[in-house]
mmCIF file as Biopython writes it, N, C-alpha, C and O atoms, coordinates in Angstrom:
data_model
#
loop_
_atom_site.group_PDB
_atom_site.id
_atom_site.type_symbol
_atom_site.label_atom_id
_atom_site.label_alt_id
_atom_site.label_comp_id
_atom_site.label_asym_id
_atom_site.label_entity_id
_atom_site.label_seq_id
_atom_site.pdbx_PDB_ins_code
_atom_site.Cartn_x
_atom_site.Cartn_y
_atom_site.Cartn_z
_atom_site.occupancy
_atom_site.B_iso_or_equiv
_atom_site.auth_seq_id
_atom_site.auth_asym_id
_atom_site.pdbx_PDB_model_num
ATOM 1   N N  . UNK A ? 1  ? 7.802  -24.905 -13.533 1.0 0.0 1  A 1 
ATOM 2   C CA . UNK A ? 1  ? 6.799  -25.056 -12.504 1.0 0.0 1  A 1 
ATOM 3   C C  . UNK A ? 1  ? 6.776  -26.516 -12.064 1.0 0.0 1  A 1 
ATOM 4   O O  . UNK A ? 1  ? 6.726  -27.434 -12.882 1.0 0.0 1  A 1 
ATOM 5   N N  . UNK A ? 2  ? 6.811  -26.686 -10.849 1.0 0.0 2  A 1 
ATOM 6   C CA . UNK A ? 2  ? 6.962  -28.040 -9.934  1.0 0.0 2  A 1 
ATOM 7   C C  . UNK A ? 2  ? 5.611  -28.646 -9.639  1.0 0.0 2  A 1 
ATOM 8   O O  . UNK A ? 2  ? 4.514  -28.166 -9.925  1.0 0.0 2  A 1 
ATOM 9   N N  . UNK A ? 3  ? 5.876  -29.786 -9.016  1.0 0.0 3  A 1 
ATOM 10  C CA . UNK A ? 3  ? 4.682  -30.323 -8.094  1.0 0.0 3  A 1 
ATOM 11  C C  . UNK A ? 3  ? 4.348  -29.324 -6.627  1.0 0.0 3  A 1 
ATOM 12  O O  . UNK A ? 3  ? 5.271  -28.626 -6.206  1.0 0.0 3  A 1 
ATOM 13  N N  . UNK A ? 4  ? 3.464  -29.314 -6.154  1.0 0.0 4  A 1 
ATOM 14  C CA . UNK A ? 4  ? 2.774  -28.413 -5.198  1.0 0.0 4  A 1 
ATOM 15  C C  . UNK A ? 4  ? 3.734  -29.286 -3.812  1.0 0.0 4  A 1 
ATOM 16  O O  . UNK A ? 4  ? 4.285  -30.291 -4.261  1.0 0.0 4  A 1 
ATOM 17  N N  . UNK A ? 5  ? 3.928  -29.125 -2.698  1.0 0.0 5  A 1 
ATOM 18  C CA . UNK A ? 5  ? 4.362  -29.890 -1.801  1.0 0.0 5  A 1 
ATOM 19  C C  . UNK A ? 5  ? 3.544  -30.409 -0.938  1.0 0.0 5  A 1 
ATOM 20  O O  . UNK A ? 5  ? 2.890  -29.694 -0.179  1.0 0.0 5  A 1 
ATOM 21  N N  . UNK A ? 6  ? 3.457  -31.882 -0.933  1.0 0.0 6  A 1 
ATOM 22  C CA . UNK A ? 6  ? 2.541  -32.696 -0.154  1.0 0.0 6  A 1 
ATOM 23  C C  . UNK A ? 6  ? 2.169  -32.677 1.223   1.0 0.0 6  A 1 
ATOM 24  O O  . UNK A ? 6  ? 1.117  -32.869 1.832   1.0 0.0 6  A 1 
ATOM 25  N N  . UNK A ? 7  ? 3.827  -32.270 1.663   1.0 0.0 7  A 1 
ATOM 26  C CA . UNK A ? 7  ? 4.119  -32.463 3.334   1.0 0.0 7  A 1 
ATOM 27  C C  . UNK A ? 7  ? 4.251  -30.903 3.939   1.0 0.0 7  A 1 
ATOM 28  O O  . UNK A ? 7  ? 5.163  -30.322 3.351   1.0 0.0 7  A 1 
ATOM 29  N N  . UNK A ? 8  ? 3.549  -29.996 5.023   1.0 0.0 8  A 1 
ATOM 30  C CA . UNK A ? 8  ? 4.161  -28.878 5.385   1.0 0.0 8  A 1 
ATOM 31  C C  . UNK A ? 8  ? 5.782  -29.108 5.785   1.0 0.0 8  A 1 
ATOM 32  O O  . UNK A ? 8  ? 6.374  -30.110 6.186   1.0 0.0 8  A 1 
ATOM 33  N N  . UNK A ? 9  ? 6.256  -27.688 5.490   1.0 0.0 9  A 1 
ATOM 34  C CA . UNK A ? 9  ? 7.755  -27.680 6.075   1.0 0.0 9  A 1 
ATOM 35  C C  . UNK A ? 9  ? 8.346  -27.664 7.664   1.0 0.0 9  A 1 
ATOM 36  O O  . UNK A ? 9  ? 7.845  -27.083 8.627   1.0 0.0 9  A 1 
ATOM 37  N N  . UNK A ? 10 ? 9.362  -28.347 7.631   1.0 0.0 10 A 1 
ATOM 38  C CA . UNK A ? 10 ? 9.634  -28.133 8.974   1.0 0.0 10 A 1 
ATOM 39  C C  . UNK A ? 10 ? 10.147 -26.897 9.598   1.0 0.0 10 A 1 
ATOM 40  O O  . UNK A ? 10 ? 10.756 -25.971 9.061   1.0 0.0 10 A 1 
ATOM 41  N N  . UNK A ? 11 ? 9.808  -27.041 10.767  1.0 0.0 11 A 1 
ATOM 42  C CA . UNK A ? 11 ? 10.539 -25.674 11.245  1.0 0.0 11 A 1 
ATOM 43  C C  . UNK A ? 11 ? 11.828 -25.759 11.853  1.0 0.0 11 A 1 
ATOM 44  O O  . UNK A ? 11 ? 12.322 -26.840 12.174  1.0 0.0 11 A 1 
ATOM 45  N N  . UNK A ? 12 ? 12.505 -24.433 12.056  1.0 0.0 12 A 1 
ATOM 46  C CA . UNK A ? 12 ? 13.537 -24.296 12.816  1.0 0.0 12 A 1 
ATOM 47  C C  . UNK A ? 12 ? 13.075 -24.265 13.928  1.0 0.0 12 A 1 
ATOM 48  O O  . UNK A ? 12 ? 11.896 -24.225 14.281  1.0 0.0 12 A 1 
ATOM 49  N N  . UNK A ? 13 ? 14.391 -24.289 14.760  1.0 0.0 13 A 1 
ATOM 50  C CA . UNK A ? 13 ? 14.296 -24.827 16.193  1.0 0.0 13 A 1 
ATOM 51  C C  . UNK A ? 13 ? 14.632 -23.251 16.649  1.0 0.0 13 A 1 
ATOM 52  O O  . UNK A ? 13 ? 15.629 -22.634 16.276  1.0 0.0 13 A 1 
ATOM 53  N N  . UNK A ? 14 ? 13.233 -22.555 17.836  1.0 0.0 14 A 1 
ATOM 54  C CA . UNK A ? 14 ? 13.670 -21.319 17.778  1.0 0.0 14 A 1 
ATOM 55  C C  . UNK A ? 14 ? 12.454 -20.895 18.926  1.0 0.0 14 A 1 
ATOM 56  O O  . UNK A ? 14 ? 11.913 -21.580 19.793  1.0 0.0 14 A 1 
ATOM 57  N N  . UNK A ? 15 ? 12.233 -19.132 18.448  1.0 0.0 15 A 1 
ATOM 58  C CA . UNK A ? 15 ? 10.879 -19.188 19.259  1.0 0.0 15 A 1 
ATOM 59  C C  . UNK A ? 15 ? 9.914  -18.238 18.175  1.0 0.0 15 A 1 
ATOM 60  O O  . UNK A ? 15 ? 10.259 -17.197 17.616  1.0 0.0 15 A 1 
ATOM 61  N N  . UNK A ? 16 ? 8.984  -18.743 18.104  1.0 0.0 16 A 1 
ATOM 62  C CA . UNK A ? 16 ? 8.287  -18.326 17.072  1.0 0.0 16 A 1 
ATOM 63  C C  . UNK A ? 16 ? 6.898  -17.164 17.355  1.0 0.0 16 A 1 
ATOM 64  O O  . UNK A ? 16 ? 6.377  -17.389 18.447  1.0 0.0 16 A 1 
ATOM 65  N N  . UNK A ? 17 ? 6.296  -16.109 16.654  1.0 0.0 17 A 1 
ATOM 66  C CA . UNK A ? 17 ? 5.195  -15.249 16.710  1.0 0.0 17 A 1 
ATOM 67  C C  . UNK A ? 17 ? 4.847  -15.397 15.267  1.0 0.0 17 A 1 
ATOM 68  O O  . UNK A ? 17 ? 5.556  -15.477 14.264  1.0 0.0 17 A 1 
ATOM 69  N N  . UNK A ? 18 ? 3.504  -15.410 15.451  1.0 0.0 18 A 1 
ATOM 70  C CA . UNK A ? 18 ? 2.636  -15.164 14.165  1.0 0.0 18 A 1 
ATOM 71  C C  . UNK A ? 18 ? 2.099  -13.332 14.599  1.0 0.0 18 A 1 
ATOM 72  O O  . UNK A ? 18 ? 1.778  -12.718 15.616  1.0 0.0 18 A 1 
ATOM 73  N N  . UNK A ? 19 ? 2.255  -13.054 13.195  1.0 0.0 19 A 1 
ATOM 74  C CA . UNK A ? 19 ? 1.783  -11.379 13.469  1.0 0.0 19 A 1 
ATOM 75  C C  . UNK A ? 19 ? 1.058  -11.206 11.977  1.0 0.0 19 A 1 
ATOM 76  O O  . UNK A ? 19 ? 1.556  -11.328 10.858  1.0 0.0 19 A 1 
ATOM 77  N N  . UNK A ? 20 ? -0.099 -10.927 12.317  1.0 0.0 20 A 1 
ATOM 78  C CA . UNK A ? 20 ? -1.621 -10.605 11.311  1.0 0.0 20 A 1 
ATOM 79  C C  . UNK A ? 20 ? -1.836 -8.983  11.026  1.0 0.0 20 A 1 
ATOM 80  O O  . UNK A ? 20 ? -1.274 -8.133  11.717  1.0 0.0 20 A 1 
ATOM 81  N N  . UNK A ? 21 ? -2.510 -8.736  10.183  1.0 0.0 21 A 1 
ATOM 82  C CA . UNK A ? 21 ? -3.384 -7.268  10.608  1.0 0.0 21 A 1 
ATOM 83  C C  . UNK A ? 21 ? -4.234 -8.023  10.998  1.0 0.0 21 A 1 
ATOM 84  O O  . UNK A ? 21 ? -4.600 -9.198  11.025  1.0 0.0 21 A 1 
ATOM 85  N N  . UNK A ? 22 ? -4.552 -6.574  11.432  1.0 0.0 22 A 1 
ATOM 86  C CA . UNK A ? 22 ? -6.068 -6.943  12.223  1.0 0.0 22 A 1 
ATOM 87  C C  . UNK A ? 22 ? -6.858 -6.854  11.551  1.0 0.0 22 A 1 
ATOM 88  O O  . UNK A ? 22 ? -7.065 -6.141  10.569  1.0 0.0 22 A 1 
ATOM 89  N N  . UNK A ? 23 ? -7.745 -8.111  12.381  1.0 0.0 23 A 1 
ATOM 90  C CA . UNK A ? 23 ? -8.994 -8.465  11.066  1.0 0.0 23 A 1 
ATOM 91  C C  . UNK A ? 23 ? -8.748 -9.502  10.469  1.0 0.0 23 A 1 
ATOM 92  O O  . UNK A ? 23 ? -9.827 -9.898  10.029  1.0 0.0 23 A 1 
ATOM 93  N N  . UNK A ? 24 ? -8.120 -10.046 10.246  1.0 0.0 24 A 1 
ATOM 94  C CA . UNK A ? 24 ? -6.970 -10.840 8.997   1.0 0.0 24 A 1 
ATOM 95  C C  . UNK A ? 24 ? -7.231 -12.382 9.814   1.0 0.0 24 A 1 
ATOM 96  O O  . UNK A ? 24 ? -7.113 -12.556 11.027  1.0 0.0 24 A 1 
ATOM 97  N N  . UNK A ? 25 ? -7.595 -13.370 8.842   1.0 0.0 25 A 1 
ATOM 98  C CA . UNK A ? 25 ? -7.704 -14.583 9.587   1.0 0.0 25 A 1 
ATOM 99  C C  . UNK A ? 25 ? -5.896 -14.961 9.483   1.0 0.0 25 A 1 
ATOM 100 O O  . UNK A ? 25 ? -5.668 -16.041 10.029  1.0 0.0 25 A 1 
ATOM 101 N N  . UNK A ? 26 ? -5.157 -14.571 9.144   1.0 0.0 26 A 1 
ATOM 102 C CA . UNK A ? 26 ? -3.961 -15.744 8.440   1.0 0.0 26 A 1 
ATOM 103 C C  . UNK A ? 26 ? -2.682 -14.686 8.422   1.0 0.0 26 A 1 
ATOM 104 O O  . UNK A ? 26 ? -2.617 -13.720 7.662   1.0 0.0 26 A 1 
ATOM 105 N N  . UNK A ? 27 ? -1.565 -15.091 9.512   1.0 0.0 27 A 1 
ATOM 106 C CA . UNK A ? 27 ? -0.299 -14.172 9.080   1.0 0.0 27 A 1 
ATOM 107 C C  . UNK A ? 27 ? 1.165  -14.997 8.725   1.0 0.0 27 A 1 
ATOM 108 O O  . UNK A ? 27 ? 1.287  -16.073 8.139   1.0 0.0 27 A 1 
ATOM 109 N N  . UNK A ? 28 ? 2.068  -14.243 9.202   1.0 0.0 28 A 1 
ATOM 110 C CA . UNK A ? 28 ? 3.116  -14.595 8.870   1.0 0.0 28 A 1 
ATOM 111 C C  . UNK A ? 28 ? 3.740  -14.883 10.405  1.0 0.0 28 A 1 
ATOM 112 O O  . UNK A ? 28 ? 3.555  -14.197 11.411  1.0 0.0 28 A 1 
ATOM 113 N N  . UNK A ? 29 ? 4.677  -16.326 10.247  1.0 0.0 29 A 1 
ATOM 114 C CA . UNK A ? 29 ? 4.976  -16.522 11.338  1.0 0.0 29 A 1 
ATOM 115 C C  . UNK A ? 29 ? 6.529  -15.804 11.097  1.0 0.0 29 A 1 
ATOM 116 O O  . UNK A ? 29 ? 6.908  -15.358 10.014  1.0 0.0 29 A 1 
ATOM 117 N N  . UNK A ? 30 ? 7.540  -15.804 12.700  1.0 0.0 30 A 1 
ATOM 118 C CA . UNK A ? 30 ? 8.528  -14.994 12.447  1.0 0.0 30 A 1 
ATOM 119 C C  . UNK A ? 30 ? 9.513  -15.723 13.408  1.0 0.0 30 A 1 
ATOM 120 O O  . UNK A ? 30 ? 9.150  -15.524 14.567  1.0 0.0 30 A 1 
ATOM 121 N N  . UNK A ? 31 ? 10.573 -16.456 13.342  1.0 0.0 31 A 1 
ATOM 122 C CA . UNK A ? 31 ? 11.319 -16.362 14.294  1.0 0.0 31 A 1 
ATOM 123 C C  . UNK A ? 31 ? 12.332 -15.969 14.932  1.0 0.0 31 A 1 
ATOM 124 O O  . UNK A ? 31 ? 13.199 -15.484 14.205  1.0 0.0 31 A 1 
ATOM 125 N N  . UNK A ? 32 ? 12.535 -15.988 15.905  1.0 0.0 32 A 1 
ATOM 126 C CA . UNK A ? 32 ? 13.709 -15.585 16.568  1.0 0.0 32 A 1 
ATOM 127 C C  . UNK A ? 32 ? 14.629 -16.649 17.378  1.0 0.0 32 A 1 
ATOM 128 O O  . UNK A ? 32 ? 14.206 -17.779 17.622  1.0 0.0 32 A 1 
ATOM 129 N N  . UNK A ? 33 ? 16.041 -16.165 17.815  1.0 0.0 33 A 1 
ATOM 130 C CA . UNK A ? 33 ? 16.693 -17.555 18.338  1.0 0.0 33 A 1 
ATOM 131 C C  . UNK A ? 33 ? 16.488 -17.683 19.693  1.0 0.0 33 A 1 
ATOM 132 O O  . UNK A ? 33 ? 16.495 -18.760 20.290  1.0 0.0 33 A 1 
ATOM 133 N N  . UNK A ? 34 ? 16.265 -16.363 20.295  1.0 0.0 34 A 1 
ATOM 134 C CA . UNK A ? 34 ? 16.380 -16.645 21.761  1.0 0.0 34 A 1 
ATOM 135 C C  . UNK A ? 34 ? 14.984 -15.973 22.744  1.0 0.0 34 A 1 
ATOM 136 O O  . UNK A ? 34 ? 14.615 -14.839 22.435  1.0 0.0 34 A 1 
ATOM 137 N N  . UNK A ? 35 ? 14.381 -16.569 23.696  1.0 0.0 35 A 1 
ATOM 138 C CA . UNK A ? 35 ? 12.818 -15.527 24.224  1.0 0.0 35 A 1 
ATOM 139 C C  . UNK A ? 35 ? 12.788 -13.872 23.921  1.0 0.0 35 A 1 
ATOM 140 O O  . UNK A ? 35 ? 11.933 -13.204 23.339  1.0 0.0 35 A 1 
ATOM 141 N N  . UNK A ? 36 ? 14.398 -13.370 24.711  1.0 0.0 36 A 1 
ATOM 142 C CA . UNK A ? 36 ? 14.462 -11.928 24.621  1.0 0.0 36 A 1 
ATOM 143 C C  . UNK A ? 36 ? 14.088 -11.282 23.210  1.0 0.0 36 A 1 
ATOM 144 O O  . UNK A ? 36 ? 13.287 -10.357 23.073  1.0 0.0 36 A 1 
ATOM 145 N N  . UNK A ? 37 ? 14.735 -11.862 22.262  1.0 0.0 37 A 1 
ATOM 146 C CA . UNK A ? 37 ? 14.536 -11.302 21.283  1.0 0.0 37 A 1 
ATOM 147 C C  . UNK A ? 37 ? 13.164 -11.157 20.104  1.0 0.0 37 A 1 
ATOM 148 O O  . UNK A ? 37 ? 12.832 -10.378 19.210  1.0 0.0 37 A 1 
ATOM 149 N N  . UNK A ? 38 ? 12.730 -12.213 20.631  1.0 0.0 38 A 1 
ATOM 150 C CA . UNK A ? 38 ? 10.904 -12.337 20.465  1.0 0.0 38 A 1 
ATOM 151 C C  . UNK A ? 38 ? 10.095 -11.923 21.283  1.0 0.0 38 A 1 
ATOM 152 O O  . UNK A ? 38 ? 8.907  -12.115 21.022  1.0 0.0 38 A 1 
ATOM 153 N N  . UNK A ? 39 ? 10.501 -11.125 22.709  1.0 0.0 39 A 1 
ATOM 154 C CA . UNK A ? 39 ? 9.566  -10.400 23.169  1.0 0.0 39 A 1 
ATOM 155 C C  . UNK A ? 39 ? 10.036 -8.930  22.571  1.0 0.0 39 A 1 
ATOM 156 O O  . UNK A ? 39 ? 9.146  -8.095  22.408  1.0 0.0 39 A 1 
ATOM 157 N N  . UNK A ? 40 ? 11.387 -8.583  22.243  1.0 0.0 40 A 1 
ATOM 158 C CA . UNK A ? 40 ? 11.404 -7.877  21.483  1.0 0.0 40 A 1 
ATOM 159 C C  . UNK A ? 40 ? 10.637 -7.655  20.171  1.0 0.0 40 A 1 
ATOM 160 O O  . UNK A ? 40 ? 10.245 -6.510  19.943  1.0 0.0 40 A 1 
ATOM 161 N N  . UNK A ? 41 ? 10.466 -8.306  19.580  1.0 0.0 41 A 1 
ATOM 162 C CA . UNK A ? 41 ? 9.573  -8.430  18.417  1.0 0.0 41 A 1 
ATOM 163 C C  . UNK A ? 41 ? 8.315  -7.822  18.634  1.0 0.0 41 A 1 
ATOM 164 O O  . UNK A ? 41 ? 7.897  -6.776  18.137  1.0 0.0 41 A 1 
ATOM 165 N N  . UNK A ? 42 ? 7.675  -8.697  19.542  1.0 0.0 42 A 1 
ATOM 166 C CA . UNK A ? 42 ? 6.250  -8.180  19.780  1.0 0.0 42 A 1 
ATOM 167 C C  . UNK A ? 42 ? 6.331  -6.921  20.055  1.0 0.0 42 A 1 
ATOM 168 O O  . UNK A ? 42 ? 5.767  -6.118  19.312  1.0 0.0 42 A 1 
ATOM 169 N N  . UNK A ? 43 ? 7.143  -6.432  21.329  1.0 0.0 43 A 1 
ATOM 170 C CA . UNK A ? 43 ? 6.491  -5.192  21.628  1.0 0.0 43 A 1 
ATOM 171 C C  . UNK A ? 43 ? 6.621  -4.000  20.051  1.0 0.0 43 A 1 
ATOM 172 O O  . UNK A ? 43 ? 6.024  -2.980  19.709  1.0 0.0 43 A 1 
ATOM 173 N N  . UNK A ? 44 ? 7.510  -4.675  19.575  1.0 0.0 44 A 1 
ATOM 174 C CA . UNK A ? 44 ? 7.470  -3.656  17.774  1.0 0.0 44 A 1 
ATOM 175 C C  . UNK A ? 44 ? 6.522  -4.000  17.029  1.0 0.0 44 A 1 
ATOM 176 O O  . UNK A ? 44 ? 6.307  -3.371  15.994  1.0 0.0 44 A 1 
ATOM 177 N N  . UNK A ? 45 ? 5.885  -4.889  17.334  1.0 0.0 45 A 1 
ATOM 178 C CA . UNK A ? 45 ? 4.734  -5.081  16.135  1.0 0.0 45 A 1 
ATOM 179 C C  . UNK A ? 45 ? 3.370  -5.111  16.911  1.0 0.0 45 A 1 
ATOM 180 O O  . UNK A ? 45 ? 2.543  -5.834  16.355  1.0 0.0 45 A 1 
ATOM 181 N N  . UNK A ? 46 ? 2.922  -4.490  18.088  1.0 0.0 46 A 1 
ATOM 182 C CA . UNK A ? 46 ? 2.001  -5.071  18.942  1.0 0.0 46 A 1 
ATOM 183 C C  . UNK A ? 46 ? 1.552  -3.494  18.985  1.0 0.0 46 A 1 
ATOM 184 O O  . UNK A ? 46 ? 0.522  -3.259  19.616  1.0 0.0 46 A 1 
ATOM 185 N N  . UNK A ? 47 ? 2.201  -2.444  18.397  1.0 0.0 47 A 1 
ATOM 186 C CA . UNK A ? 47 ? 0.749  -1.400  17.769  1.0 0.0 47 A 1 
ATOM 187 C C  . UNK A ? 47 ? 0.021  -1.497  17.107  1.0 0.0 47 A 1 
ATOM 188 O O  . UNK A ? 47 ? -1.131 -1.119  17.321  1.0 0.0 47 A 1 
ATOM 189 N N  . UNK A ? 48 ? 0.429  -2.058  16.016  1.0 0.0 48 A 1 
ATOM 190 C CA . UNK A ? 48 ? 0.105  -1.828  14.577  1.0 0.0 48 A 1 
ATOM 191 C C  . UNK A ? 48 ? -0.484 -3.291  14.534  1.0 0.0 48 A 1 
ATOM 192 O O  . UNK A ? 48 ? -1.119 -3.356  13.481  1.0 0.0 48 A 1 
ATOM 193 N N  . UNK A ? 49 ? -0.539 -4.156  15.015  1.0 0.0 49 A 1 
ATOM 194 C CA . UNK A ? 49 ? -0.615 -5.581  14.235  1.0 0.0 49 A 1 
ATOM 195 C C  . UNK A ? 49 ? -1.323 -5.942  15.364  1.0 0.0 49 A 1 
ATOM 196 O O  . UNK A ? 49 ? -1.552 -5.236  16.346  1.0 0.0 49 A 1 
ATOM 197 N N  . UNK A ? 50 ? -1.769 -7.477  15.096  1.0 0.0 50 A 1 
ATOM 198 C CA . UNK A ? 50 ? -1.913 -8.871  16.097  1.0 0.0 50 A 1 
ATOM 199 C C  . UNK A ? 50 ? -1.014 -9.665  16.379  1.0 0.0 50 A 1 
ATOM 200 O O  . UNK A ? 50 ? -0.246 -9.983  15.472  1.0 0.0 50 A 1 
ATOM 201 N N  . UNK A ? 51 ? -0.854 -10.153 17.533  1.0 0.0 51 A 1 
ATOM 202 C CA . UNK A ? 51 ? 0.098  -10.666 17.917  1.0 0.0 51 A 1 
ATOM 203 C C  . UNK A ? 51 ? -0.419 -12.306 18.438  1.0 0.0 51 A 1 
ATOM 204 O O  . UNK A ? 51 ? -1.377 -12.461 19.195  1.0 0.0 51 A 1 
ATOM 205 N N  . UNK A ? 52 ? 0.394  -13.441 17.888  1.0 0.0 52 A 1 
ATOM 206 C CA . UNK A ? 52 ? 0.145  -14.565 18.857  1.0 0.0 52 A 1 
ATOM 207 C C  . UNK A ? 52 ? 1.367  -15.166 18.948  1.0 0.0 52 A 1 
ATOM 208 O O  . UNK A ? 52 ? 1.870  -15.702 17.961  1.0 0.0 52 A 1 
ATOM 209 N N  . UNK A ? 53 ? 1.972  -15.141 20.146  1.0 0.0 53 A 1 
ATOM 210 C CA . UNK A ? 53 ? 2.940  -15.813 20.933  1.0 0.0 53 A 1 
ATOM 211 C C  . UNK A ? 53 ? 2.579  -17.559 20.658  1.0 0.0 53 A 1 
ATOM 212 O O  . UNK A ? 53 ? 1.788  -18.314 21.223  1.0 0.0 53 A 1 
ATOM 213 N N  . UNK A ? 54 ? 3.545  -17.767 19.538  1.0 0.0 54 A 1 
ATOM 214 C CA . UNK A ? 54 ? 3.025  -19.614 19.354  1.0 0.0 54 A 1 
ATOM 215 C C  . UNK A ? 54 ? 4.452  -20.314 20.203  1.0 0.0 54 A 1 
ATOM 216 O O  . UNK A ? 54 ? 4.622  -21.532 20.167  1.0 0.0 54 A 1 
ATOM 217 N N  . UNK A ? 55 ? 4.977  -19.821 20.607  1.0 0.0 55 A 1 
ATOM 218 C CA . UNK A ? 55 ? 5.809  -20.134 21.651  1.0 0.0 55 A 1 
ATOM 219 C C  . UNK A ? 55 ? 7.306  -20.748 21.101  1.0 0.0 55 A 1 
ATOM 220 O O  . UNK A ? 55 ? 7.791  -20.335 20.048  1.0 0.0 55 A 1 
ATOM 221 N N  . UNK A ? 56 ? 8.151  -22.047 22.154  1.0 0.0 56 A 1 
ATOM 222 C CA . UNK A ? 56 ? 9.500  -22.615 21.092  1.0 0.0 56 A 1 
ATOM 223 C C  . UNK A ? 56 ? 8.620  -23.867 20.660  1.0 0.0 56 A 1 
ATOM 224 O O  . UNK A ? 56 ? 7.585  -24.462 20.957  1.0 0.0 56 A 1 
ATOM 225 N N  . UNK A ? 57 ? 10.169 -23.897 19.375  1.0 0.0 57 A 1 
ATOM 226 C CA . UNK A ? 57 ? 9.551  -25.390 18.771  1.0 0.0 57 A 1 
ATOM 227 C C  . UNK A ? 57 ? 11.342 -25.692 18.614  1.0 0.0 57 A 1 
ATOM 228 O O  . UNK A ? 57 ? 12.267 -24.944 18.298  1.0 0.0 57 A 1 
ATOM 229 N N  . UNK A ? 58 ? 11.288 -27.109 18.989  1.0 0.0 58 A 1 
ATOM 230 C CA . UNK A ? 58 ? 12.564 -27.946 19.214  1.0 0.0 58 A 1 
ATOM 231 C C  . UNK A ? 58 ? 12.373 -29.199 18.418  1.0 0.0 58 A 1 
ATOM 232 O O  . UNK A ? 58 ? 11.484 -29.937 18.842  1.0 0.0 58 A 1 
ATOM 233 N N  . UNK A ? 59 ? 12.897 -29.518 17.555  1.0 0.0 59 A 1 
ATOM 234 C CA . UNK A ? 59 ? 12.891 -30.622 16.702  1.0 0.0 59 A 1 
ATOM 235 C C  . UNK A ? 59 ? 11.751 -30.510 16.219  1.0 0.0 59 A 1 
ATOM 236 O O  . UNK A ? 59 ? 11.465 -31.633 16.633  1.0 0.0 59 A 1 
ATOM 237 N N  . UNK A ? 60 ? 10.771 -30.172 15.691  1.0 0.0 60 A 1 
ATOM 238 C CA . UNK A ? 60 ? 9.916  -29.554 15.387  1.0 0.0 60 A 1 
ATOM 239 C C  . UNK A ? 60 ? 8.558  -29.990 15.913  1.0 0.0 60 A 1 
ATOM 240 O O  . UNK A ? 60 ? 7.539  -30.163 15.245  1.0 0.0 60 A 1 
ATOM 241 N N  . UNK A ? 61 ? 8.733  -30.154 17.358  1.0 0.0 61 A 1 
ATOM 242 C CA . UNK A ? 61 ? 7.668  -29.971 18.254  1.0 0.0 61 A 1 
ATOM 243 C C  . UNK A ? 61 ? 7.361  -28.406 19.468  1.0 0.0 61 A 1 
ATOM 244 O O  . UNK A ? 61 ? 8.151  -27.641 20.020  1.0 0.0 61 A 1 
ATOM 245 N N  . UNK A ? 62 ? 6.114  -28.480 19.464  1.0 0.0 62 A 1 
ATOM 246 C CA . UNK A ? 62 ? 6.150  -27.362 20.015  1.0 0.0 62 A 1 
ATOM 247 C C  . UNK A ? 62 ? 6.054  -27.533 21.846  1.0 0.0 62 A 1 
ATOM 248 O O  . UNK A ? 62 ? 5.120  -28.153 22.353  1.0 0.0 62 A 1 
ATOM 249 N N  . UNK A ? 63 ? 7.055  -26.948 22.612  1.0 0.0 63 A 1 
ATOM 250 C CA . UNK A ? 63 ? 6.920  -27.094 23.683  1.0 0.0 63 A 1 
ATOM 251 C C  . UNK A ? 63 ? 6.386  -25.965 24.769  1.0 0.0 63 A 1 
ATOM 252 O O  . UNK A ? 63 ? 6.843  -25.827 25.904  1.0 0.0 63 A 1 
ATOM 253 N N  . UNK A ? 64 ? 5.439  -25.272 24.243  1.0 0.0 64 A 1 
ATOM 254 C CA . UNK A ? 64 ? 4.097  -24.747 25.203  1.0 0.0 64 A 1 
ATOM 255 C C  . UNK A ? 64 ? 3.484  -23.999 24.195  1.0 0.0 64 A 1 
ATOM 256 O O  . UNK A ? 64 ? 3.945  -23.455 23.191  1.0 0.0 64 A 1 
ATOM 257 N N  . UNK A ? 65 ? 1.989  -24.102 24.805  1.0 0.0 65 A 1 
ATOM 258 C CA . UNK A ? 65 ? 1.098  -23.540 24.428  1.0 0.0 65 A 1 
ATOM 259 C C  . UNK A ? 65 ? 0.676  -21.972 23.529  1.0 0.0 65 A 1 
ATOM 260 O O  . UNK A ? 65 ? 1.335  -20.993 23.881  1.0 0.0 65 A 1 
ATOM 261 N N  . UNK A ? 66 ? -0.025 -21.827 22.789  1.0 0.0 66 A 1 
ATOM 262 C CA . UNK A ? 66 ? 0.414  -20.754 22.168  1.0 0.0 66 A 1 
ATOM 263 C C  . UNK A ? 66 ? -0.656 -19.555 23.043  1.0 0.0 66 A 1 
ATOM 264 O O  . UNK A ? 66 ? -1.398 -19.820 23.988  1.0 0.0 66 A 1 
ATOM 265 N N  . UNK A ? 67 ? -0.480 -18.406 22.483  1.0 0.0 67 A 1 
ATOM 266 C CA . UNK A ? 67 ? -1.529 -17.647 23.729  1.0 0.0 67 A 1 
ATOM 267 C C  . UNK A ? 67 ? -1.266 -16.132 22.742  1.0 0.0 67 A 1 
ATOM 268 O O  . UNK A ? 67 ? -0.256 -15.889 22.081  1.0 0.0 67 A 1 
ATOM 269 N N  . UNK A ? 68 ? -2.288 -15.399 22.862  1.0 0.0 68 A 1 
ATOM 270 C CA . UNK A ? 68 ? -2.862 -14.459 22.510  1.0 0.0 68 A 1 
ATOM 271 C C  . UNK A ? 68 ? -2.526 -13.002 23.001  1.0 0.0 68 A 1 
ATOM 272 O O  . UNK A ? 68 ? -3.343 -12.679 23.862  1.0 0.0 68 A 1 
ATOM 273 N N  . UNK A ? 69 ? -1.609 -12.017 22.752  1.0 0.0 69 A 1 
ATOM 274 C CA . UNK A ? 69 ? -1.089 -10.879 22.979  1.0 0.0 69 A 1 
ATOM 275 C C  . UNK A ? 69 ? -2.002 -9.906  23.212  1.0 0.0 69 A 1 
ATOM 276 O O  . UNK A ? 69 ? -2.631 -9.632  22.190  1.0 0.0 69 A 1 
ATOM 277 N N  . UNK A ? 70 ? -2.443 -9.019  24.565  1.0 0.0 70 A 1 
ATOM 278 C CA . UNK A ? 70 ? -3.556 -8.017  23.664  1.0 0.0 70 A 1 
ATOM 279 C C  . UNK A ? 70 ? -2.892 -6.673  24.103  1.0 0.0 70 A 1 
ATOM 280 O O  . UNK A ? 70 ? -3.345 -5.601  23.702  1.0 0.0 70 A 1 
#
């Protein structure tokens, strides 16, 4: 057993969704490499789940806004 990690991890450079149950303050983020394939995503998990479009992240900044699926 290690030390706990001080710093969050970086991310890959990609396009990213967080998908929750519902109800659920806290999910799992997911990425994908290219838009198509993360709007693919959603529409598979956007019965059953919550969806938030946190958008790309490039060097591990995020370049737009994140926004709310309903």
């Amino acid at each position: 057993m290690g030390r706990p990690a001080t710093r969050p991890a970086k991310l890959k450079d990609g396009f990213y969704i967080e998908v929750k149950n519902k109800g659920d303050r806290s999910g799992i983020k997911i990425r994908r490499d290219n838009r198509a394939a993360m709007l693919d995503a959603v529409e598979e998990y956007r019965r059953i789940k919550d969806i938030v479009i946190l958008g790309e992240c490039k060097s591990d900044k995020w370049l737009e806004p994140a926004k709310k699926v309903v």
